[in-house]
N, C-alpha and C positions, 0 to 999 in steps of 0.2 A: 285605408286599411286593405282593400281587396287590391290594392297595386301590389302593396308589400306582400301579400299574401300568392298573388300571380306570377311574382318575383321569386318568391322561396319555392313555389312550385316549381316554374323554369329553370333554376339554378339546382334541384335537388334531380329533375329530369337530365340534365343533362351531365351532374357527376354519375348517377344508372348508368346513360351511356358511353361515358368516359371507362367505368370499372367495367363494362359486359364488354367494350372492344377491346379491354386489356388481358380479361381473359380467356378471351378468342383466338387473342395471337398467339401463334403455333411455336410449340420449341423448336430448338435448334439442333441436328443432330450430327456429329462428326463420323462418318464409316471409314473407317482402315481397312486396306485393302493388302498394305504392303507385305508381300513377302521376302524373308532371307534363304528359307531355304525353298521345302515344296511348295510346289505353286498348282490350287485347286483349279480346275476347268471349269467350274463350277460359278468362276470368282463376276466373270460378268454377269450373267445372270442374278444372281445373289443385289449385285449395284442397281440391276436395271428394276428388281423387285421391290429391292428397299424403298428406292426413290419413287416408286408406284403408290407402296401403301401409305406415303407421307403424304403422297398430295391425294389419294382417295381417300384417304379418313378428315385429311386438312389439320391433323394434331402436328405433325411436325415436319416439318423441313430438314435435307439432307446433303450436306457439304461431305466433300471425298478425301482421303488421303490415297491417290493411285502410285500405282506402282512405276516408278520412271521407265522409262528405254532400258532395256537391256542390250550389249554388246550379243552378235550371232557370233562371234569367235567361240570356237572349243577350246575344251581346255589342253592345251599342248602336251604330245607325246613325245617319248622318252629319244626319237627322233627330229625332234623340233628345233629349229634353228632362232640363236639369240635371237634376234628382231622377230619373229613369231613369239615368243614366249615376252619378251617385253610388249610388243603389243598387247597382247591379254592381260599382263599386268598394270598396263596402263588404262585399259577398257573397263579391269576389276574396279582399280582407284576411282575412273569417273563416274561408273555406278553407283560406288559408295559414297561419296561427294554427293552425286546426286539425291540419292536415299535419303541422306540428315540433311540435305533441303525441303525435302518432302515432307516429313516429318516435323518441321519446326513449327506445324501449324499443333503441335502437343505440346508446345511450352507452356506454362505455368499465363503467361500473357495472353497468348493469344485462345486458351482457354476457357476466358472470360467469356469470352462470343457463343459459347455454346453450354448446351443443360447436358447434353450425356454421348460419349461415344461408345461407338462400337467396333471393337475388332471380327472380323471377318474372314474366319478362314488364315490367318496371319500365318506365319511360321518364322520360328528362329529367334533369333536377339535383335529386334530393332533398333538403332539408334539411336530413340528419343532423345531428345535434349533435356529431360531433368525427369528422370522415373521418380523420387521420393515427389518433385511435385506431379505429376499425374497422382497419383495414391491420394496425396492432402487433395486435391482439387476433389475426387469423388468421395473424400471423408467428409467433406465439407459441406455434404448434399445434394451433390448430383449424380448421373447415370453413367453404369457399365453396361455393356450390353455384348457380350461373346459368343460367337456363334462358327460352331463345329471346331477348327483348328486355335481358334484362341485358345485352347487350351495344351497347345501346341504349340504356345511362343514364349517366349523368356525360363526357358527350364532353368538355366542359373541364375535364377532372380526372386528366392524362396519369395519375398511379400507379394511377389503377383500372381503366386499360384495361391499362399493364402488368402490375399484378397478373392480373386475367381474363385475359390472352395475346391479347385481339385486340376491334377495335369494328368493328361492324355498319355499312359503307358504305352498300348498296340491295341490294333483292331485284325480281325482276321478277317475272311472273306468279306462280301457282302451278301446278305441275306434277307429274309420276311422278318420280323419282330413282333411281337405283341406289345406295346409297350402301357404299362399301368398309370393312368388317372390316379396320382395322387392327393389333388385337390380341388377338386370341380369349383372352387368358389374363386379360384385366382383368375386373371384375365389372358394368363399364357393357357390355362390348360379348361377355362369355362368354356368354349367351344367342341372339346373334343369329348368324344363318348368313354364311358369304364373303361375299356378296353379299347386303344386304338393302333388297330393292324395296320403297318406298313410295308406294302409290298418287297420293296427290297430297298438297301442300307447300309452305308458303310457306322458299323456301329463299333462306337470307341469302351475302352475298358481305364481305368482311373488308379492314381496311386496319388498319395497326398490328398484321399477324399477322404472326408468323415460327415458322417451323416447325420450327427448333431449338430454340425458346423452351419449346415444350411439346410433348404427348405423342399423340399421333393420334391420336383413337379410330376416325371415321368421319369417312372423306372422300369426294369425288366426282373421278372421274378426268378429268370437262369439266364446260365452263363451265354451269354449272343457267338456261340460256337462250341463243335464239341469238343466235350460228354457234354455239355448243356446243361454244367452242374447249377441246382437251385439256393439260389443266394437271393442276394439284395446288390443290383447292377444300376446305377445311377443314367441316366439319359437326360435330362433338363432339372433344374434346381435355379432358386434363386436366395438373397441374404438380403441384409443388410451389411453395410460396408459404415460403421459410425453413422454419419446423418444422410448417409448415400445410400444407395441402393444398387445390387449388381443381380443380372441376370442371365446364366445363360443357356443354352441348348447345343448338344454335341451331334444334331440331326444338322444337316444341311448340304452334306458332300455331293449329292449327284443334282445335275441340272431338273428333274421331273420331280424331283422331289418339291425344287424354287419354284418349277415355274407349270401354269394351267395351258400355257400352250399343248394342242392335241397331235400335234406336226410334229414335237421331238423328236429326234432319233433313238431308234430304241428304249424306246421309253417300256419303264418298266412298273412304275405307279401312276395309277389313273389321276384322271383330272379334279378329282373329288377329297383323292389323300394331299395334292399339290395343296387346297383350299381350304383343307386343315392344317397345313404346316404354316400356311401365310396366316391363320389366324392364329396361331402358335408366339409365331415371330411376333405379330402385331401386339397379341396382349402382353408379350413379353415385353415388348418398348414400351407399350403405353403404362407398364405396372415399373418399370426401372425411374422412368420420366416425372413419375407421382401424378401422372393425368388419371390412375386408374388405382384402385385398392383393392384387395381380394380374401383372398383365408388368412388366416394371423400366422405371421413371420414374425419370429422372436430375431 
């Protein structure tokens, strides 16, 4: 009796630690980088921060979609001789070639392999290989994650702006912000204080928002340029997307903002708003990913 009984212990010990290494193991996370059209300076940085707080937290792991080679040809002028202007034509095509190579890591397939991606600063119409499935694949239960220009990419593609909750109209200068805590209890904005001052900003303005549609995180109470009329000015939000979850934040354009190094050039926000923006980021991924739960999102 005490075998059988040393036996059911042994075997109940070791399914414990079968389920606690199963959910140990870190998600998987896809970053898009690729641009079509503007292309942020911002954009390695952004890569090299990602890939930091995945392996400092140990919650998840971060595979790339980078942006191919681009041809150094200009675009030819009104003096340009045929074999210049075919060459750049032909430089266009293998870009683009290359691009929907890049890219086919969003198929519907190769999807599988990961819990949530995120766009990065992206811009334009990418050529995914099958956008209704990217949409099914985060209905289905897994993570969006957009940060600053994603909401700057597929303007002709209304379901991806309704999915994201809102597209990137203009921004004007860059400036300081105050930007308002609208939920201290979420894991993108439990880090930061009522009020968190951001020295300076490229702050985006929205059309196609509605603010029933999704969840506040950080707003600004006037307009982020003059008259600095007083509204309701959207800055990070997240939703539900069906059994998915999308999050994103329109902070991210300048490198001091990504990153705590004190050596940046011209840096314009201290090393303290950098270490609230990464914990910004982090709760944002870990509340997209379902590692992390916060105020109630209808």
């Amino acid at each position: 009796m005490k075998a059988i009984s040393s036996i059911l212990a042994t075997t109940a010990l070791l399914s414990l630690t079968f389920l606690s290494a199963n959910a140990a193991e870190p998600k998987k996370l896809l970053v898009v980088t690729t641009t079509m059209e503007f292309r942020h300076s911002s954009i390695p940085t952004s890569e090299k921060i990602l890939e930091q707080l995945g392996k400092d937290s140990g919650e998840f792991t971060v595979d790339f979609v980078h942006q191919p080679p681009e041809s150094t040809l200009r675009r030819p002028g009104n003096n340009a001789t045929p074999e210049e202007r075919k060459a750049y034509d032909d430089a266009q095509t293998e870009f683009k070639a290359a691009m929907k190579t890049a890219l086919q890591k969003l198929s519907p397939e190769n999807l599988k392999n990961y819990d949530g991606v995120a766009f990065v600063s992206t811009t334009g119409q990418l050529p995914i290989p099958d956008p209704q499935g990217l949409l099914d694949w985060i209905k289905a239960g897994h993570a969006f994650i957009g940060i600053h220009a994603a909401s700057d990419t597929f303007h002709r593609w209304p379901a991806y702006i309704d999915m994201l909750g809102g597209e990137f109209d203009h921004h004007g200068a860059q400036l300081s912000v105050d930007c308002l805590n609208q939920d201290p209890q979420n894991p993108a904005t439990a880090a930061l204080p009522k009020v968190w001052t951001i020295s300076q900003e490229e702050m985006y303005q929205f059309k196609n928002y509605n603010a029933t549609n999704v969840h506040d995180l950080l707003i600004l109470d006037k307009k982020p340029q003059p008259p600095f009329t007083p509204g309701h000015y959207p800055v990070s939000w997240c939703k539900t997307y069906s059994s998915g979850r999308v999050f994103y934040s329109s902070l991210g354009h300048r490198e001091d903002i990504w990153d705590t190094d004190s050596s940046i050039k011209d840096r314009k926000n201290d090393v303290e708003i950098s270490k609230a923006y990464q914990k910004h980021i982090l709760g944002g991924i870990e509340w997209a990913l379902k590692l992390k739960d916060g105020g109630k999102v209808d």
